[in-house]
N, C-alpha and C positions, 0 to 999 in steps of 0.2 A: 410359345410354350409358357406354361407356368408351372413356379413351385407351391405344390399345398402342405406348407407346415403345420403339423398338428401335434400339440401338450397335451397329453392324457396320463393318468395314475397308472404306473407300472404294475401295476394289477391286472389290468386289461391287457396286455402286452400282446398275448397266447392268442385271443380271443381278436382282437387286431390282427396281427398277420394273419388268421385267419379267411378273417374277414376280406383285407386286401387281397389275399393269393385269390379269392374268386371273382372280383371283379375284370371283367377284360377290359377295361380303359387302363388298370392301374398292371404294367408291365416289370416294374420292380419297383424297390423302395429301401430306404434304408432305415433302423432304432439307431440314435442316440440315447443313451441312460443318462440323466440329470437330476438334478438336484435344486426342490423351488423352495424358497426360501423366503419365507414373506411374513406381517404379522397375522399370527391366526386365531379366529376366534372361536372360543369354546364352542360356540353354537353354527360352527360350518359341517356339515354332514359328510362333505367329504375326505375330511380329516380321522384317520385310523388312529387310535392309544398312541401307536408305535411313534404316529408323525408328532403327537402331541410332547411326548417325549423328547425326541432326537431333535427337534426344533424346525427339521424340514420334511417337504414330502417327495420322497421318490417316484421320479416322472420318467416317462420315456418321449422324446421326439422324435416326429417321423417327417420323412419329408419326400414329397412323392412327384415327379415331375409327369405333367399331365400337357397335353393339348390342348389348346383353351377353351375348344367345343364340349371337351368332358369333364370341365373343374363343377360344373352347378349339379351335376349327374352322380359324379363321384361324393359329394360333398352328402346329396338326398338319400345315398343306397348307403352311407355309414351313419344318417339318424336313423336310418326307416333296419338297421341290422341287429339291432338289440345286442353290438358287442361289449357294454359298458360304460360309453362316451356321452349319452344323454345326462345333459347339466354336468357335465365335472370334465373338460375336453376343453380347449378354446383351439383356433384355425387363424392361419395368419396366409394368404395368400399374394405369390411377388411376381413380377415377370422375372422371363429369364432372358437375357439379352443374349448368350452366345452359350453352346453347347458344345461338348468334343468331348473324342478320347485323346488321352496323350501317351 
């Protein structure tokens, strides 16, 4: 099993879950709401007035536990879904050593 973390602009939120509830490899997931905090430059296009001001940009992470035969699958049907994540998204993908409910 693996986890695919993904950081995208809490704008796309709506438009994400979307997107995930129709794929069948991806069976749930979870948002974390965050907050990135980095230096930015006048000239980053992903940066709203709002983030220019308040110093940071409001993110959401998701993180989605997949099979490992459907991380390269899952990963092509959210560039190829037009939900907002082209250029302004990053993916961090981990094993997962052990799984369970408790």
């Amino acid at each position: 099993m693996k986890n695919l973390m993904l950081i995208a602009h809490a704008d796309v939120k709506q438009a994400l879950a979307d997107t995930l509830r129709n794929l069948e490899q991806v069976s749930d997931f979870t948002f974390t709401n965050i907050e990135s905090h980095s230096v930015q430059s006048e000239y980053d296009t992903a940066l709203f007035a709002r983030d220019r001001v308040v110093g940071y940009t409001p993110q959401v992470r998701v993180d989605i536990l997949l099979h490992d035969a459907d991380v390269d699958d899952v990963l092509q049907a959210l560039r190829a879904a037009g939900c907002g994540l082209a250029g302004c998204a990053m993916y961090q993908i981990t094993a997962v050593e052990k799984q369970g409910s408790l």
